[in-house]
MDTraj code that builds the backbone (N, CA, C; nanometers):
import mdtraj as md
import numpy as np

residues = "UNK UNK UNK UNK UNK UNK UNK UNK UNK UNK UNK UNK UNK UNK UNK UNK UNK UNK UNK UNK UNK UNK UNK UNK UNK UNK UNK UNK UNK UNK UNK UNK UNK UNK UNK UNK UNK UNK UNK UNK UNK UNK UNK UNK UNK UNK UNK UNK UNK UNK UNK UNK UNK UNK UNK UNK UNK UNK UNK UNK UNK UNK UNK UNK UNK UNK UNK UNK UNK UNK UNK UNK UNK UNK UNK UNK UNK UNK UNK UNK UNK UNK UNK UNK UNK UNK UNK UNK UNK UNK UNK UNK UNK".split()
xyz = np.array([
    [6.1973, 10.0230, 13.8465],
    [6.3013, 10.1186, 13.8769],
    [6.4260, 10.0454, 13.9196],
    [6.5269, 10.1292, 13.9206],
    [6.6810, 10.0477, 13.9593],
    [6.6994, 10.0626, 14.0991],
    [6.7479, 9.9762, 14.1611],
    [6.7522, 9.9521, 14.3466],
    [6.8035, 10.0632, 14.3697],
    [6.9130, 10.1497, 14.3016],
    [6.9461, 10.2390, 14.3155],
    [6.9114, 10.3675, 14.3307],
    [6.7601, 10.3831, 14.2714],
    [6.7042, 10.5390, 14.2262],
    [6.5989, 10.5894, 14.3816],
    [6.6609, 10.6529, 14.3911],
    [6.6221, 10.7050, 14.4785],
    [6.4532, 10.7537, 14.4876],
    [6.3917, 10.7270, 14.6026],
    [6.2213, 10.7053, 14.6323],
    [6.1706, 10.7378, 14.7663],
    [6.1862, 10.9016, 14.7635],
    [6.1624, 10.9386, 14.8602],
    [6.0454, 10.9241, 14.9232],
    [5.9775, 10.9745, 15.0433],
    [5.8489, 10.9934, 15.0873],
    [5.7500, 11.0932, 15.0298],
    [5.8158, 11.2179, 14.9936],
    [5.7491, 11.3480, 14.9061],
    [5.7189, 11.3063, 14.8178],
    [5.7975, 11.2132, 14.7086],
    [5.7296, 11.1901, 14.5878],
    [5.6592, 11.0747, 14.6096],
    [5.6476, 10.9855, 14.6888],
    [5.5114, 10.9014, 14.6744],
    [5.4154, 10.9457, 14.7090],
    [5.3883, 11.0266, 14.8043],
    [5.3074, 11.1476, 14.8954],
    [5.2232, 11.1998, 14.7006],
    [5.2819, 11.2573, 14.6573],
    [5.2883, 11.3226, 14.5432],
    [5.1761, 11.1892, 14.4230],
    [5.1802, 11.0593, 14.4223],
    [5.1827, 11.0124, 14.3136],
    [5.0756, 10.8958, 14.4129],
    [4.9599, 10.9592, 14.3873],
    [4.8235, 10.8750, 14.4426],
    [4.8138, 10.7469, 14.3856],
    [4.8153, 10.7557, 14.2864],
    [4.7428, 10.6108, 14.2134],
    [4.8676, 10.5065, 14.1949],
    [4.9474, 10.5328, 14.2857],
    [5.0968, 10.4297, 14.3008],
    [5.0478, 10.3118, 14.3342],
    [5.0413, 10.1908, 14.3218],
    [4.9577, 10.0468, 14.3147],
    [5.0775, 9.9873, 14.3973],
    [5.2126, 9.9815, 14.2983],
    [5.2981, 9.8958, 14.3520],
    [5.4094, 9.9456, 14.3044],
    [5.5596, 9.9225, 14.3921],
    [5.6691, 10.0030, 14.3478],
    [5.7629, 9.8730, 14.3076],
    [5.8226, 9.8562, 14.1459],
    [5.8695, 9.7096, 14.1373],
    [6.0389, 9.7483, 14.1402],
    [6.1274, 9.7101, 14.1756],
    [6.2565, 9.7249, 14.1654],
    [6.3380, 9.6552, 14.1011],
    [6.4247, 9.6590, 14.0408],
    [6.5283, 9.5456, 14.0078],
    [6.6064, 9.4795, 14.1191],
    [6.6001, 9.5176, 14.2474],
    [6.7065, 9.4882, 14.3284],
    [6.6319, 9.4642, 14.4724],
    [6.6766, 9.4503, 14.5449],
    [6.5847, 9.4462, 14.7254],
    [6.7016, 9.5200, 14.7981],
    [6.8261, 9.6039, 14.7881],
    [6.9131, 9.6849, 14.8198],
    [6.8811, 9.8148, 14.8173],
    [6.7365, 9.8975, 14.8040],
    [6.7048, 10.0241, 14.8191],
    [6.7468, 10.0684, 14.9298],
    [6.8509, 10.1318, 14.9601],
    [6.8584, 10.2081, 15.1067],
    [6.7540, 10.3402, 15.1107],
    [6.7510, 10.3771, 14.9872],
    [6.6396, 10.5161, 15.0119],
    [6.4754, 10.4573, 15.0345],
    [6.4485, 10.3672, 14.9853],
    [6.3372, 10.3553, 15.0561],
    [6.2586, 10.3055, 15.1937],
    [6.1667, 10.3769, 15.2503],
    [6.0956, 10.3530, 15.3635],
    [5.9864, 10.2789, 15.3338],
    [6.0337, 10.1503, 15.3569],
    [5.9421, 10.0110, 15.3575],
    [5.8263, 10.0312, 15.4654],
    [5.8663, 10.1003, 15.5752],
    [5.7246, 10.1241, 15.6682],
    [5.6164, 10.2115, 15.5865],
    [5.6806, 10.3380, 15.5323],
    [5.5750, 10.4420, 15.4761],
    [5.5014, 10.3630, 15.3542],
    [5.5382, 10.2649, 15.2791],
    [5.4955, 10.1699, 15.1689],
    [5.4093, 10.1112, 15.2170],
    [5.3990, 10.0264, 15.3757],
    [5.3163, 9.9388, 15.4272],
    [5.2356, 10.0169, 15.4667],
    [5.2723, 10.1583, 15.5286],
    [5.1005, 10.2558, 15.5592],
    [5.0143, 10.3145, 15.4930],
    [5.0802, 10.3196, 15.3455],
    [5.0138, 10.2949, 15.2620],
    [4.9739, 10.2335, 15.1609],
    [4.9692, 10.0939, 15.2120],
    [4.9321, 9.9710, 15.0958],
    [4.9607, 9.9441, 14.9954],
    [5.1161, 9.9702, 14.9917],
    [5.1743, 10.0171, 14.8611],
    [5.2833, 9.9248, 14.8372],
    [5.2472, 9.8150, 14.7719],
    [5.3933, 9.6854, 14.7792],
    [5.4889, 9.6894, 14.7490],
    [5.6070, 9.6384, 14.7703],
    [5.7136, 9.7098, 14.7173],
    [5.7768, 9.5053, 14.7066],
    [5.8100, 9.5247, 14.5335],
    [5.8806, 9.3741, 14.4654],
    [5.9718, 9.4786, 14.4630],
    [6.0750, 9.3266, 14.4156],
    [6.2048, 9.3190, 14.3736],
    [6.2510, 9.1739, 14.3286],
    [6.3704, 9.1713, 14.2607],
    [6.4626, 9.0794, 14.2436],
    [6.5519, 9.0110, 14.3637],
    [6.5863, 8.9585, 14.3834],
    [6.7519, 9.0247, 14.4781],
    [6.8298, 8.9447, 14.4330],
    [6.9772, 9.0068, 14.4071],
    [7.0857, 9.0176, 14.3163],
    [7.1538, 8.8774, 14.3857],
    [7.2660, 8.8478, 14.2633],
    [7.3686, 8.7673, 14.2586],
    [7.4683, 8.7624, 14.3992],
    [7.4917, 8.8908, 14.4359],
    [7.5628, 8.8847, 14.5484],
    [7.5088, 8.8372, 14.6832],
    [7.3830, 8.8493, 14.6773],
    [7.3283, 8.7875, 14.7918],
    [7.2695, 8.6654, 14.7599],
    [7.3627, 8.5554, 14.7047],
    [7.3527, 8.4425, 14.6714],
    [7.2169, 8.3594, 14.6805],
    [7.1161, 8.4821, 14.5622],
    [7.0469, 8.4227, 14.5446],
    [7.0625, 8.3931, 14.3597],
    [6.9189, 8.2695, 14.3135],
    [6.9335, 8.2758, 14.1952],
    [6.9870, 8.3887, 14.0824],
    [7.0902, 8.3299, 14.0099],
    [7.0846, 8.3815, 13.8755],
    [6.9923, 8.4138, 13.7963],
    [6.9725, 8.5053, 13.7365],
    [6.8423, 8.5283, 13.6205],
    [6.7184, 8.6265, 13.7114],
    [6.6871, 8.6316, 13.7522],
    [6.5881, 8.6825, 13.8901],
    [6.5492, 8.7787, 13.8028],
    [6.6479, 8.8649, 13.7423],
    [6.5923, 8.9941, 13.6964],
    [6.4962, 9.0286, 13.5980],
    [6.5144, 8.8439, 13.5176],
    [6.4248, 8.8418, 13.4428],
    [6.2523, 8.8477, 13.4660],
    [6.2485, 8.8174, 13.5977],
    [6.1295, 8.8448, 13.6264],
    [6.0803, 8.9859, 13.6308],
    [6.1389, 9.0562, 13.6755],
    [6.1215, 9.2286, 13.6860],
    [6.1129, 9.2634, 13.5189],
    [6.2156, 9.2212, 13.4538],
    [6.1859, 9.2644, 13.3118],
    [6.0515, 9.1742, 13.2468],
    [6.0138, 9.0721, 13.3231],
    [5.9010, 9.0296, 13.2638],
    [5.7814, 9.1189, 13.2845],
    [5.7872, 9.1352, 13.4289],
    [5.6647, 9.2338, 13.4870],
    [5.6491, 9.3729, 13.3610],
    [5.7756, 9.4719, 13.3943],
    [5.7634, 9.5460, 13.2754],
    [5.7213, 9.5343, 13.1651],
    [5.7539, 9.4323, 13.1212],
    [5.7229, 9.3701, 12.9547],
    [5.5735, 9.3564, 12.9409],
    [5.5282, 9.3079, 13.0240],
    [5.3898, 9.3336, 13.0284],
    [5.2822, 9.4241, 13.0788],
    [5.3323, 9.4849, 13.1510],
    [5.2681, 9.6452, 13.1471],
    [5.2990, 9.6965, 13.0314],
    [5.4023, 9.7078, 12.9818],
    [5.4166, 9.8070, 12.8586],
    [5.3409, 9.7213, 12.7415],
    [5.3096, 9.6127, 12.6906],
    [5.2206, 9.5175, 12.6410],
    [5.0660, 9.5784, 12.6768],
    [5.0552, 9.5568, 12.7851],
    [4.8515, 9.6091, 12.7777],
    [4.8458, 9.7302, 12.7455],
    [4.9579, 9.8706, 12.7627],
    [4.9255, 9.9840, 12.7950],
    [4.9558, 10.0023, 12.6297],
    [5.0054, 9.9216, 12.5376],
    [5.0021, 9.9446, 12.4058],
    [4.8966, 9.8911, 12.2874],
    [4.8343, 9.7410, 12.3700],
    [4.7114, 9.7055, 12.2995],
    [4.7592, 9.5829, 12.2486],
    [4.8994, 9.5089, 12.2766],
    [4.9708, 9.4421, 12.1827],
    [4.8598, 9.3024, 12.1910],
    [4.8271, 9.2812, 12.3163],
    [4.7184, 9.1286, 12.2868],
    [4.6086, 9.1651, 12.2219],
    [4.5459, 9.2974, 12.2497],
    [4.4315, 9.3217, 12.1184],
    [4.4364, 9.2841, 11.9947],
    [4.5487, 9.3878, 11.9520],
    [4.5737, 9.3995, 11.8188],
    [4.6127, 9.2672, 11.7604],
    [4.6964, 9.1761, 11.8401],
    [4.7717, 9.0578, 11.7891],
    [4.6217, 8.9376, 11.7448],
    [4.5304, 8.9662, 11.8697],
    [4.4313, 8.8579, 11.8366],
    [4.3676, 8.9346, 11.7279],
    [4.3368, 9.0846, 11.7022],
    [4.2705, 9.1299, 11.5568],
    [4.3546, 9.1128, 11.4534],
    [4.4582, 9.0822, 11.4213],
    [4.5875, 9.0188, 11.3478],
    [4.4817, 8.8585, 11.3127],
    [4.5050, 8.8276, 11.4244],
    [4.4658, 8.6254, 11.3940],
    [4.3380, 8.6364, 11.3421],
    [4.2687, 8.7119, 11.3805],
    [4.1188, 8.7263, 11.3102],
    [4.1132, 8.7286, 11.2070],
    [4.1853, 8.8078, 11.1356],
    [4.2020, 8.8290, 11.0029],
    [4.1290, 9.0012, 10.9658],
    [4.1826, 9.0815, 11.0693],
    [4.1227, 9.2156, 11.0875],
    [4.2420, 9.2800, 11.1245],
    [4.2874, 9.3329, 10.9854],
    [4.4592, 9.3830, 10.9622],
    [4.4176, 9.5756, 11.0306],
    [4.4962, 9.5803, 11.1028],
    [4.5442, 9.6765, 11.1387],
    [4.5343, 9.8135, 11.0188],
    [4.4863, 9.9260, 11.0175],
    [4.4680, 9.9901, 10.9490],
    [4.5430, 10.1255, 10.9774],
    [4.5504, 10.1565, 11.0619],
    [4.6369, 10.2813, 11.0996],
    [4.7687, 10.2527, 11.2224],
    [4.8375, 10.3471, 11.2461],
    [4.9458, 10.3167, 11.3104],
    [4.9039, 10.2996, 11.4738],
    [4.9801, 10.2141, 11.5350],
    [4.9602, 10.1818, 11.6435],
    [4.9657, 10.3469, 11.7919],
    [4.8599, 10.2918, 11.8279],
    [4.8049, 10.4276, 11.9370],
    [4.8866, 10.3907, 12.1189],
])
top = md.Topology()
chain = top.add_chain()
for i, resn in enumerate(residues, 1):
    res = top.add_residue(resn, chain, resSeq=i)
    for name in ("N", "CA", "C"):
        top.add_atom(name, md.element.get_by_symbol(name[0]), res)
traj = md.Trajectory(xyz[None], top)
């Protein structure tokens, strides 16, 4: 999510199976970092250029994404049934 988007208490309250909340930024003013820690609920981030840290940072957050959206599509399955020589037969699920 963007440091910006707002993350209230109701909607995490709301969304049980929340593991971990990843941000692009460590500048969330809307979120309550205590209510995250009472419920075991980690909260990453990047943190930006202006707070003179590394350049590039964000790439890590877009890495994280990149790979959730990767397992939740099958892409290392399918890629090693690719190398196998076990071509893909219908459109990707």
């Amino acid at each position: 999510m963007r440091e910006r988007t707002p993350f209230p208490k109701d909607l995490i309250a709301r969304l049980p199976n929340l593991k971990l909340l990843l941000t692009t930024g460590l500048r969330n003013n809307s979120l309550d970092l205590g209510f995250f820690k009472e419920q075991s609920i980690p909260v990453a981030g990047t943190a930006d250029k202006s707070t003179g840290t590394q350049v590039g940072t964000n790439s890590t957050t877009e890495h994280c994404v990149t790979l959730v959206l990767a397992l939740a599509r099958g892409i290392a399955r399918d890629d090693a049934a690719v190398k196998a020589g076990l071509w893909q037969t219908g459109f990707a699920t």
